[in-house]
N, C-alpha and C positions, 0 to 999 in steps of 0.2 A: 699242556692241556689244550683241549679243543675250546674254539671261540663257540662262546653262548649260542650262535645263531648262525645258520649256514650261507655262506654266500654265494649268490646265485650266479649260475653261469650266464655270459649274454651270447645270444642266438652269435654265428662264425667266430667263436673264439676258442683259442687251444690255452691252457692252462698247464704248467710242471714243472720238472727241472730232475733235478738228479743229487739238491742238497736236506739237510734235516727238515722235516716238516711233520707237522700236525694239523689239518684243515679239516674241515667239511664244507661239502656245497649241495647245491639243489639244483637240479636242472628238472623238464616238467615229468613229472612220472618216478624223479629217482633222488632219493638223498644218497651222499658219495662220504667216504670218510678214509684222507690219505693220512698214513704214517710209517715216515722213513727217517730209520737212523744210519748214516755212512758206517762203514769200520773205524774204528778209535775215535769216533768222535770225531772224525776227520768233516771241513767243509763242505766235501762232495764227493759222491764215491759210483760204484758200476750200476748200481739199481736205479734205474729211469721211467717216472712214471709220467702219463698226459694224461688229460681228459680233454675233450671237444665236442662241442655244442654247432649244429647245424644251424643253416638259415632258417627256420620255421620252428626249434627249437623240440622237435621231435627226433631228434637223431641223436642218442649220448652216444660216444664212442671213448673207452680207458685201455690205457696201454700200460702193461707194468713188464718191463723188462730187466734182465740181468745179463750185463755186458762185463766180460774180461779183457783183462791187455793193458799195455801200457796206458796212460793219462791221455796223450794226445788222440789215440785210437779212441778212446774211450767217447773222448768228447765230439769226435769228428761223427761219431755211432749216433749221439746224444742228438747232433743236428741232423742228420738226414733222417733221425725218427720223427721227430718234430716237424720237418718238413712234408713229408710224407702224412701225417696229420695233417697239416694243413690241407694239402691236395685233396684228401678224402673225405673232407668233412662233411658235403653232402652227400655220398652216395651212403647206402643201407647195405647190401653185403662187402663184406668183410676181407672175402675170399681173394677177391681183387687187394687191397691193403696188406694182405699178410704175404703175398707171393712178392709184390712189388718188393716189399723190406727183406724176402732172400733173396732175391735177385740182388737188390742191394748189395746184400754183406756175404755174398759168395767169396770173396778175397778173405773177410775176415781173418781164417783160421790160415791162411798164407803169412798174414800179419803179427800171428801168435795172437790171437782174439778168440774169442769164444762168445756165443750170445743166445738165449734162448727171451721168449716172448709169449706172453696169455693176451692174446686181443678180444675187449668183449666187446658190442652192438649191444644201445638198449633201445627198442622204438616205442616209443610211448604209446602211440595212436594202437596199438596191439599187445602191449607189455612184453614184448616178450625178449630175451635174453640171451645173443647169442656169442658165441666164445669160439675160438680159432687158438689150439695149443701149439705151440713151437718147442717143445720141449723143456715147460716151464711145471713145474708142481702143479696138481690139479685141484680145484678151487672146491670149498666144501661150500652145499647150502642150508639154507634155512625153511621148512615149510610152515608157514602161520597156522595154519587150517589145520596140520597135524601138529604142532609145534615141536618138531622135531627136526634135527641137522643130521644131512646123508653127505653120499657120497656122490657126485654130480652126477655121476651115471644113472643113480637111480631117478626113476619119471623121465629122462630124458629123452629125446628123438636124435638121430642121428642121421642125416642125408647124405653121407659119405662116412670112409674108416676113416676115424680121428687119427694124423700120423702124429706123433711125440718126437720128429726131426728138429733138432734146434736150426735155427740162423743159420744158410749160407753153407750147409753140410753139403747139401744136394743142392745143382743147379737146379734141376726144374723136378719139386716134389708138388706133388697137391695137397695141401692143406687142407682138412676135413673141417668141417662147422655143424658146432651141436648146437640145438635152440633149446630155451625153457620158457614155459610160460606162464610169468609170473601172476602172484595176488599181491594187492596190497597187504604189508606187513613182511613178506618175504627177502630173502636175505641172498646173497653171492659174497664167500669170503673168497679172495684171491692171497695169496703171499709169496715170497722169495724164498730160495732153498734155505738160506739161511733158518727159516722157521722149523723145515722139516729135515732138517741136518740136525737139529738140538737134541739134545740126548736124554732119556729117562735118570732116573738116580739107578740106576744096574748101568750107565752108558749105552744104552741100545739109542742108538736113532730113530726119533719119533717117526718120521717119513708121516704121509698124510695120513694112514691111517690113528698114527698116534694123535696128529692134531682133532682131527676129528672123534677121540676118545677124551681126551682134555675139553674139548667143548662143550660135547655132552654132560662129559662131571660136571662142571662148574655150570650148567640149567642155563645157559645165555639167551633169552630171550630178547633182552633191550638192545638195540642195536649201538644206544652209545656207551654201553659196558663191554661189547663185546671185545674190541681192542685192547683197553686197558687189561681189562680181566685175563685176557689169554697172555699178555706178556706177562705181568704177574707172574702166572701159573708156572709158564715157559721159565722163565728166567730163576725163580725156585726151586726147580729140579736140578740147576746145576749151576755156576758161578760163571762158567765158560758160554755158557746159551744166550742167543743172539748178539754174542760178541766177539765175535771170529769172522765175520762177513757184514755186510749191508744187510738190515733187514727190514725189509716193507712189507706192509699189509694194505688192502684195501677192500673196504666193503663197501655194499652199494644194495641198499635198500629200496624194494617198491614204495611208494606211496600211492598209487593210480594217480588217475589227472593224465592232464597233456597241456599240451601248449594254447595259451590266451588266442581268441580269434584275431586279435590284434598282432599278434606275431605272427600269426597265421598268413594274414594277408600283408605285410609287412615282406615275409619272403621272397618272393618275386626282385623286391628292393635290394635286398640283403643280398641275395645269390649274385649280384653286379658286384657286390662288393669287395673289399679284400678281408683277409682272416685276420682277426686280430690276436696278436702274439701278447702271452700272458705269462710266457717260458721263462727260466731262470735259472742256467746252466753254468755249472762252475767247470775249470776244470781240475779231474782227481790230484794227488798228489803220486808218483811212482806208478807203480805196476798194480793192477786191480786183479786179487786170483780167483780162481776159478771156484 
């Protein structure tokens, strides 16, 4: 179960790990709601989520990735994403942060690894929403104002082709960045394959358009039903669903606002500072599959 009340992020800190959880937080502009179960129950497993809070507290940035490979790959993956958050915590585009981390893990698949990544940018002071895909399932939303859940593409802008290259395939790809620009009440569901690997009762795999059929059925408005509910739903069409892999969700809800004048001008301060580590990485047991 989720804590009654969300904990707030503080301006340079990164926050995650890679074991079971259930949270929510608040940072200015966005309530966040992580939940990851390993495979079997395990400690810790390939699905590695962050979130990071800038100096002036206008900058969210969440990372949910799915890494394959042996345990020590796994973990060695876990910290230079981490680290790589930290480095970026102040800047606003993305596109620099997502190139850096394939650059990174170009050897990866040398290693027998595999790793795909959804990076999203929230900036408060503009609401707006933007996401960089590596080859990660593509996040369905929520609109208030129509109360309806699409498929990202729709209302979108796009300032580049979106590539779907996972991690480290290609040395030098250009990663595309979509924006969206949020209202309070608005919604961004993210997940791991594992969600859209799960199979209807015929065994078709849902893939997103099935999750995005389940969401609809089920009327999800509230954004703290909306987790529960859809694993529910998931996990009732088949005995074997969300149990064969790691599976993470995360959503992240507008609420408008932005950051206190007081962190505002606090910044300056803060950006001397160093980032504070809020991380909690285990390492997996065995081989993590694909």
């Amino acid at each position: 179960m989720y804590q009654s009340d969300p904990e707030r992020m503080e301006c340079m800190e990164v926050w995650g790990g890679n074991q079971a959880i259930q949270r929510k937080f608040q940072t200015p502009g966005l309530k966040i709601w992580v939940n990851s179960q390993p495979f079997g129950h395990a400690v810790a497993g390939g699905d590695i989520y962050y979130l990071s809070c800038c100096a002036s507290g206008r900058i969210t940035r969440m990372l949910l990735a799915d890494v394959s490979g042996h345990g020590e790959l796994v973990s060695r993956t876990a910290i230079g994403l981490r680290d790589l958050m930290r480095r970026n915590v102040n800047y606003i585009k993305q596109t620099r942060f997502v190139g850096a981390m394939n650059r990174q893990f170009t050897d990866l698949d040398e290693q027998g690894g595999f790793a795909t990544a959804l990076v999203s940018t929230f900036f408060a002071s503009t609401m707006t929403y933007s996401l960089c895909n590596a080859g990660h399932p593509s996040p369905i939303v929520f609109h208030s104002e129509a109360s309806q859940w699409s498929e990202l593409n729709s209302g979108a802008s796009s300032s580049k082709i979106l590539s779907d290259t996972p991690l480290g395939v290609v040395d030098e790809v250009a990663y595309g960045q979509r924006d969206l620009r949020l209202q309070a009440g608005d919604m961004v569901l993210s997940f791991s394959d594992a969600v859209t690997e799960s199979e209807d009762r015929d065994g078709r795999q849902l893939g997103a358009a099935g999750v995005l059929r389940l969401v609809r059925e089920l009327g999800l408005h509230d954004a703290e039903e909306v987790i529960p509910s859809l694993v529910e739903r998931i996990t009732k069409l088949s005995d074997s669903n969300l149990r064969q892999d790691d599976a993470t969700f995360l959503l992240a809800q507008a609420t408008g606002g932005g950051p206190s004048l007081k962190k505002s001008l606090l910044a300056p301060l803060r950006f001397m500072g160093r980032v504070a580590d809020r991380t909690e990485l285990a390492k997996p047991r065995g081989k993590i599959a694909e």
